[in-house]
N, C-alpha and C positions, 0 to 999 in steps of 0.2 A: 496358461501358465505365464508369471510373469518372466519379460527378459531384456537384456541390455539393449536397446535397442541401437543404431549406426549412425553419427553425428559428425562434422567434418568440423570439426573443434578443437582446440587447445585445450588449455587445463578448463574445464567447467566452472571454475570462479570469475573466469577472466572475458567469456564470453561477452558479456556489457560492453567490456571496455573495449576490445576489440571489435563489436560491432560499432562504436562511436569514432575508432578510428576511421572505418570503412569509409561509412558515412560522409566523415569530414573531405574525405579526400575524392570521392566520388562530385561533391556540388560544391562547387565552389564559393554560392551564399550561403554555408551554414558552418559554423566555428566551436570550438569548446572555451572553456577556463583555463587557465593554468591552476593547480592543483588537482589536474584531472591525473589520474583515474579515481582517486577519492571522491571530490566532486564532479559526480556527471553528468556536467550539464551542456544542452548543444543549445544555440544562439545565432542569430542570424549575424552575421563576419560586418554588416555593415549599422548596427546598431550599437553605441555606447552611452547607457545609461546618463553619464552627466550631459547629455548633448541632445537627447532623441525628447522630440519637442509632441510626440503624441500618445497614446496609451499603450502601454505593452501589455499584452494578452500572452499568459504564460497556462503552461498546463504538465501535464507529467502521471509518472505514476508509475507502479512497478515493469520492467521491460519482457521482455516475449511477446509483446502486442506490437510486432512491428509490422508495418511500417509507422504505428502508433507509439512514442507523441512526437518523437524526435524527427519522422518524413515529414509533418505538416507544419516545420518550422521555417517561416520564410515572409517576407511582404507581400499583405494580406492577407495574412494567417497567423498562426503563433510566432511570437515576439522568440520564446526561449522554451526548451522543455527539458524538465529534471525527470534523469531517467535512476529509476532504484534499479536493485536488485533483478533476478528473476521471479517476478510475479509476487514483489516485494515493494511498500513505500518507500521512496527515497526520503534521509533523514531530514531536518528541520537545517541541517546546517549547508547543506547541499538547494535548499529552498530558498532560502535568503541570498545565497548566492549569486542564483540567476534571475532575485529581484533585483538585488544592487547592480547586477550587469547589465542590464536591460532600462529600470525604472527610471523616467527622468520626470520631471516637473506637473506631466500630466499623469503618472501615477501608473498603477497596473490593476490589472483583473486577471485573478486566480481563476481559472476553470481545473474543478476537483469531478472525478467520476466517485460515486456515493460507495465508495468501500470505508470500513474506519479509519483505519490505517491512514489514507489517505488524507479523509477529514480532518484528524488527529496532527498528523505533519505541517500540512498546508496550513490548519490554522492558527497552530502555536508560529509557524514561520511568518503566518500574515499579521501577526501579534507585536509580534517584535520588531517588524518591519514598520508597522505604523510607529510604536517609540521611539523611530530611530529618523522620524519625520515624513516615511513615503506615506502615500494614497495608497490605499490598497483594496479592493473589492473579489467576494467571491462569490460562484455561483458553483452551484453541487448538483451535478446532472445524473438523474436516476432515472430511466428509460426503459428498464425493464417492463416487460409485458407480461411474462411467461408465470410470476406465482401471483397466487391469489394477496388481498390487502398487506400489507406489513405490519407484522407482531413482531414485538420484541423492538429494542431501538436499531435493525440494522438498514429497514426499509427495502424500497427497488434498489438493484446493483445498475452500478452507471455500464452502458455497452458500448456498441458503434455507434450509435446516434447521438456522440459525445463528440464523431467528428464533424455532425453538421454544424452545430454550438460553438466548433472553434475556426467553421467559414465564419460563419454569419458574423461574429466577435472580431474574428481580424478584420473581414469587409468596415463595418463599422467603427473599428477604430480607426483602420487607414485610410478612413472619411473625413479626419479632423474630431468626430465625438469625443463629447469629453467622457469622463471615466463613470461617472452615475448613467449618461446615455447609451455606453457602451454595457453595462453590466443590465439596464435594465434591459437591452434588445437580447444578449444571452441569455438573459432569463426567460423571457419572451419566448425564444427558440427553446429552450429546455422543455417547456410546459408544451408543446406541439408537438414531440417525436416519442415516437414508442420504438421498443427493439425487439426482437425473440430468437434466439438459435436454436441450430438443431445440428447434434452432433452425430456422427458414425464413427467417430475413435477417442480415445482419451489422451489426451498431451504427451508429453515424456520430457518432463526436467533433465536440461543436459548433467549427464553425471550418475544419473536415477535410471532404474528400472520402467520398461511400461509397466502399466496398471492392464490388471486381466476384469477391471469392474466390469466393460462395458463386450458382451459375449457375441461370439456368430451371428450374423442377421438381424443385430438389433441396433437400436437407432436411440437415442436420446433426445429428450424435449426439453426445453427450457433452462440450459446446461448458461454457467458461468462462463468468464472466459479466463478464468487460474483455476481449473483443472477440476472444480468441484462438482459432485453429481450434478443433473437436471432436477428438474422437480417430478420426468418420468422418464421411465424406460420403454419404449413399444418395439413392436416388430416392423424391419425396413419396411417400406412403401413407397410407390412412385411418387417421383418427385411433384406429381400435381397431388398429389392428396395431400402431403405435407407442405407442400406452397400454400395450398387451401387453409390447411387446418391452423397454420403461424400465424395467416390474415386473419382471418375471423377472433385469433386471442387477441393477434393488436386492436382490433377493431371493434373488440366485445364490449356492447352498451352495459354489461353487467358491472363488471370492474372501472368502465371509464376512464381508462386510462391515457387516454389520448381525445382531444375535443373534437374529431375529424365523423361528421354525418355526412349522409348521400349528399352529393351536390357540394362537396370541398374539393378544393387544389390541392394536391398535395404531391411532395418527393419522396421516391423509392431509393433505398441503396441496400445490394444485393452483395453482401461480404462475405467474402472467405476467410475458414478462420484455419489458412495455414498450408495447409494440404489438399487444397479441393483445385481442382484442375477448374483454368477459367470455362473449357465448352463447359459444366456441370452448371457455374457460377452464370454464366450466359442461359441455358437453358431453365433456371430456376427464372432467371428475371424475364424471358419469353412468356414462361406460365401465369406468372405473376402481375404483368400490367392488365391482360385482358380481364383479367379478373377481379382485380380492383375496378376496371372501368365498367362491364357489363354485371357482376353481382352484387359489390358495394354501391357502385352508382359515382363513382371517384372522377376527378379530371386529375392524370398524373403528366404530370409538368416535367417533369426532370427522375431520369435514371442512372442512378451511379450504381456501376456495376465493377468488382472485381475487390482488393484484397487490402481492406482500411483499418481495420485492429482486428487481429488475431490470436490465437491461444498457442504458438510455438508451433506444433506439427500437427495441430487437432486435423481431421477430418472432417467437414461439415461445411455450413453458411448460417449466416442469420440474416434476417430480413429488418430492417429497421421501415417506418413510415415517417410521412412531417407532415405537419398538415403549411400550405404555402399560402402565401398571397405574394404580392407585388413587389413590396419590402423584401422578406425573404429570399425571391426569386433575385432579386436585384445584388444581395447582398451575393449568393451562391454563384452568380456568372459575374461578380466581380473580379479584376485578374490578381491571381497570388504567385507567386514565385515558389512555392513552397512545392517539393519536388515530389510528394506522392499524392496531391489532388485529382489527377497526375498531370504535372505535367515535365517534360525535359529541363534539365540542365541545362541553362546556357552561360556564355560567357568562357573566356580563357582559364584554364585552372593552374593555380601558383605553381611552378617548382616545388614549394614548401611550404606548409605551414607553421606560421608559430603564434602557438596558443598566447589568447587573451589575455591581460594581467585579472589576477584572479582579485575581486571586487573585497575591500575591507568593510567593515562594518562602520555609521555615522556615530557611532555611540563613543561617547568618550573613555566609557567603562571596557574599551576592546582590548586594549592591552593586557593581558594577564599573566599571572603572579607565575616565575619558573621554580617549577615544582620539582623534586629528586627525592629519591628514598633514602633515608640517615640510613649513615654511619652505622648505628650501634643503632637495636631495636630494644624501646622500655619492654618491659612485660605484658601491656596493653598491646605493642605495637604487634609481638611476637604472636598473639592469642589471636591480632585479626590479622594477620599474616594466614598465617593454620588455615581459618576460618573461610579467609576467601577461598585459599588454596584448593582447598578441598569441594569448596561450591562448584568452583571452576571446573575442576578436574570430573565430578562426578558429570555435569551435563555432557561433557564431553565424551565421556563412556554410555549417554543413553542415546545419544545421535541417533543411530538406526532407530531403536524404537518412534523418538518421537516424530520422525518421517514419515516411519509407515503407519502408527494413530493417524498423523496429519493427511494422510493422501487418501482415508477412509472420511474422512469428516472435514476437510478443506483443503489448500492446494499445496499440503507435500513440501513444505520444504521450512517445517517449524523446527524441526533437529538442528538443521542445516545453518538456518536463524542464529539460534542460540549458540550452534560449534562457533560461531563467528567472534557473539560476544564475550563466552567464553574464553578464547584466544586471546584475543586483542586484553581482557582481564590480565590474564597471564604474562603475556607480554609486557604491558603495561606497570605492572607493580614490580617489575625489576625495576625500572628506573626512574619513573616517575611519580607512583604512589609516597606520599609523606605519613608511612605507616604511623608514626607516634603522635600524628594527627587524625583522629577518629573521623571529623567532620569534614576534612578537607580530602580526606581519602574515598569517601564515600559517594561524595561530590567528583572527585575522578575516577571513580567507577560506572556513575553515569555519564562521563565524556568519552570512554572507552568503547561504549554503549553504542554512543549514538555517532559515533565516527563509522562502525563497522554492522551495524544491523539495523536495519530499515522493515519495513512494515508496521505492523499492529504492536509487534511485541516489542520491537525496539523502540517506539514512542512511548511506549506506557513505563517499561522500565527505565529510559531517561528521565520521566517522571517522575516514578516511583522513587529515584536515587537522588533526587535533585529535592526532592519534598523532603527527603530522611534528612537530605546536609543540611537546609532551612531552620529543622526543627531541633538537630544537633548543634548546630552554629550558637542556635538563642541561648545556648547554656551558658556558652561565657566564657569555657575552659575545655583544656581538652581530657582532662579527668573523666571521661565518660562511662557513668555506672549502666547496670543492666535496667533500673527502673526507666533511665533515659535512652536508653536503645529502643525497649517498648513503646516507648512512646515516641520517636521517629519511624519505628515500625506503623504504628496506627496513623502516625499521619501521612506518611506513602500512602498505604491503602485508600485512605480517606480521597487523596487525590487521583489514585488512578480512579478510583468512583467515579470522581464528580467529572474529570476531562473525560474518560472514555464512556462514560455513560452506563456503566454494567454493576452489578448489584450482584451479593451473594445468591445462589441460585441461578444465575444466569446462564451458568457453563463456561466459566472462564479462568482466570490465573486467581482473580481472587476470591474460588471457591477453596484455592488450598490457603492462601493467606491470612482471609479474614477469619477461622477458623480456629491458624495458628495465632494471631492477635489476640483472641477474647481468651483464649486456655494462658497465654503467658502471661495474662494482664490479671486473670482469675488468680493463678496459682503463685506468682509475686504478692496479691494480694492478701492470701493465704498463711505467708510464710516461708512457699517451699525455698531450700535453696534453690538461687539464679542459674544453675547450670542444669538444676533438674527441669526446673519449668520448661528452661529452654528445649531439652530431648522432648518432655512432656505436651510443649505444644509443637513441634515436628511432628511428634505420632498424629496430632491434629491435619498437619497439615496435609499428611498423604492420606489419610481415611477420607477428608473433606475431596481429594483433586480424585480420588477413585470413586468416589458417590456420584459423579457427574457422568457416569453410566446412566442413571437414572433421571438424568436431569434434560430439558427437551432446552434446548440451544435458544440465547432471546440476543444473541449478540456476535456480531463477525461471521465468518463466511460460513461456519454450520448451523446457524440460522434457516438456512436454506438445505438445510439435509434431513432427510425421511427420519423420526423416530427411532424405527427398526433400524436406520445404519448406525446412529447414535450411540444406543443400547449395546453395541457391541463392542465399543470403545470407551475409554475415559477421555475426558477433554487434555488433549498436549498440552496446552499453555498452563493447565492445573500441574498437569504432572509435571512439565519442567519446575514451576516455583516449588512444587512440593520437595523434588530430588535435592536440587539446590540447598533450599531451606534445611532437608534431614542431611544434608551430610556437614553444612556447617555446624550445627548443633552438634554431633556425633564426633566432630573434629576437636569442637571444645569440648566434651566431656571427657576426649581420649587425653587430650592436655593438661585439665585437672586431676585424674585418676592417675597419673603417672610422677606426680606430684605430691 
């Protein structure tokens, strides 16, 4: 059965930020922003971008993987690391951030672990960092070993062997390389390391329930590290038979996933993902070299053994490999200051900290317009008042549900996502929405967005709301009819396609959207009244986000889940847009009928 499980925490929201304080004040080379807790980004105390004359190597990515990204921030290792969420992308504006804090004249290199979310943030942030004059390079480390080829666009999930990628990248930048030499050596190192876990418990999001998925005596194979199934379930077994059986997936000439044959160098790192006691984490890496050395035919050079990214409180290890030579070797016993390679803290630590001035943007465009909600609302303004109102309100009444979808088919915390955005919605149009401005409102519902939710679904619908204001802006006026809603409707969708990569049918948000687009776009065409269409393509939209029972996952972390767990769930992200979607329709309908 599931149950609360025991956390030595504060409020559950706050948890990031209070681990960033820790952090800060525990080492004394590592710093934040000012505009922290918003933007959370930790920085090594002795680097400032206008001034740092060599490449900064930046990395990040949702937090519970500590001591991952924010322990390996230091000289000769990461430059900065932008921490999201729990087990969430941090947004694009928290990305830019700690390029402009960091980034000077020799440019930076993005190291992304291959989630979307990720890819999605990192690269619209390394987009706009280039127009705003930086260098900027990235490399997307997918090391997974554990499932068979990649279908669908989500590929290998990047693991632990995301921290050999970010020695090797700091060594080599804190070598003088410039920023093409430095991005080609992490690349270099990407394409050598394979990773596999194996878990004995399932996480527990502070604030959540454990999960009763994973039963008595059984063990898990090829498990993520934000919470989602393995790719199997077996029964425990000694640790040498599961040592054995991870090596030979890394090692499988089938898949090729790694270029490492008899008679290669190569490094071991033996990681805890949270809760495994290091004798465990020690006796895995005893079973584990001999047997690289005398079955594979390996020379193993180097053994890091103990607790590099992690999954919160999971229970388990994962074994990563690298295949080495001279170089590699060279760059790995290079010295870094960065405090969980591991090494101690040194140096005096301040009385106090006070945070870094938090970095503006080069663009001249940065200034922007002070927004407030009239006075007096037109009729227009009134109707998307309602409308959002009731968007908002309704996701926030399915929280539970979409958690517990979410914690069946990826990691649990899509409700949680959207109460966020939702909120901050809410919040936000008391004061600063210019309701009687259709395009400019729309436009700060995706700043709302992306201030307050981070991962997959907070990139896409920043997207999504920033494509609607583009395609409403070009009208001219803020008169805005329903043929022209429609058609900022299609051009969201149009773009959350083409950045996130997913396609109707894929198991995603825009199985309920695209859906409702083609029925509103049908039934205007038609004739029907504007406010019918709109209920009429709503019912679209939640038939379409409930069909995705049937739909086998080609995108995001249930990509990676059994069929049969699928089938028992509809996709969250559908059914939040769908909720959304019907209850704004059903808002306006109740506003014209009363009328």
């Amino acid at each position: 059965m599931a149950f609360h499980t025991k956390k030595l925490i504060n409020e559950p929201n706050h948890v990031v930020t209070e681990f960033i304080e820790g952090l800060v004040e525990t080492y004394p080379g590592l710093q934040y922003l000012d505009g922290f807790p918003e933007v959370k980004v930790v920085l090594r105390a002795d680097v400032s971008g206008v001034s740092y004359d060599k490449v900064a190597v930046i990395s990040g990515g949702g937090s519970g993987h500590e001591p991952a990204h924010a322990g390996f921030v230091g000289k000769g290792m990461l430059t900065a690391a932008i921490c999201g969420d729990v087990f969430a992308s941090p947004p694009v504006d928290s990305i830019l951030a700690g390029i402009r804090a960091v980034t000077g004249p020799s440019g930076c290199l993005l190291i992304v672990k291959n989630y979307t979310g990720d890819r999605l943030n990192f690269g619209l942030a390394a987009e706009q960092a280039k127009s705003e004059g930086y260098g900027v390079e990235m490399v997307i480390v997918g090391d997974d070993c554990a499932l068979p080829p990649p279908r669908g666009i989500a590929g290998r999930r990047g693991l632990a062997g995301t921290i050999l990628v970010h020695k090797v990248a700091g060594a080599a930048a804190d070598s003088g390389l410039s920023l093409a030499e430095v991005a080609a050596e992490a690349k270099r190192a990407s394409e050598m390391v394979g990773t596999m876990g194996v878990a004995l418990s399932v996480c527990t999001l502070p604030g959540q329930v454990t999960s009763d998925r994973l039963g008595p005596g059984k063990m898990e194979l090829g498990l993520g590290i934000h919470g989602e199934p393995g790719a199997a379930v077996a029964d425990l077994q000694h640790v040498d038979i599961v040592v054995s059986h991870v090596l030979k997936q890394i090692l499988s000439t089938e898949t090729n996933y790694v270029p490492i044959t008899r008679g290669c160098r190569i490094v071991l790192m033996i990681n805890g993902l949270g809760a495994t006691p290091l004798m465990e984490l020690m006796i895995a890496a005893g079973k584990a070299v001999p047997r690289l050395q005398l079955e594979h035919g390996l020379a193993v050079d180097r053994v890091y053994t103990g607790s590099f990214m992690t999954s919160l409180d999971m229970a388990g290890f994962s074994i990563t490999v690298m295949k080495a030579d001279q170089k590699i070797l060279n760059y790995l016993d290079a010295p870094t200051k960065a405090p969980n390679w591991p090494v101690a803290a040194d140096g005096d630590r301040p009385p106090a900290k006070i945070p870094v001035p938090l970095p503006q943007s080069r663009s001249k465009k940065h200034d922007e317009k002070t927004l407030s909600r009239p006075q007096q609302l037109s009729p227009q303004g009134h109707i998307l008042e309602i409308a959002i109102e009731a968007a908002a309100i309704a996701v926030i009444n399915i929280t539970d549900s979409l958690n517990d979808w979410d914690s069946k088919v990826g990691d649990g915390d899509c409700g949680s996502t959207m109460f966020r955005g939702a909120s901050a919605i809410l919040e936000d149009m008391k004061k600063c929405y210019p309701l009687n401005d259709p395009a400019e409102t729309i436009l700060q519902i995706g700043s709302s967005i992306g201030k307050v939710m981070g991962g997959t679904s907070g990139i896409l619908y920043n997207i999504f709301f920033k494509a609607a204001y583009t395609h409403l802006k070009a009208v001219g006026h803020s008169d805005i009819r329903v043929p022209h809603w429609a058609g900022a409707f299609e051009a969201a969708i149009a773009a959350v396609s083409k950045y996130g990569g997913a396609k109707e049918g894929y198991r995603t948000l825009l199985d309920a959207l695209i859906p409702a687009s083609s029925v509103l776009k049908e039934k205007l065409a038609a004739g029907v009244d504007p406010v019918d269409a709109f209920v009429l393509s709503a019912e679209a939209a939640v038939t379409g986000a409930e069909s995705t029972k049937n739909m086998l996952a080609q995108a995001g972390r249930s990509s990676y889940v059994s069929a049969e767990i699928l089938a028992s769930v509809p996709d969250p992200g559908a059914m939040g847009a769908a909720t959304w979607y019907k209850a704004a329709a059903e808002a306006v309908k109740e506003k014209y009928n009363t009328h």
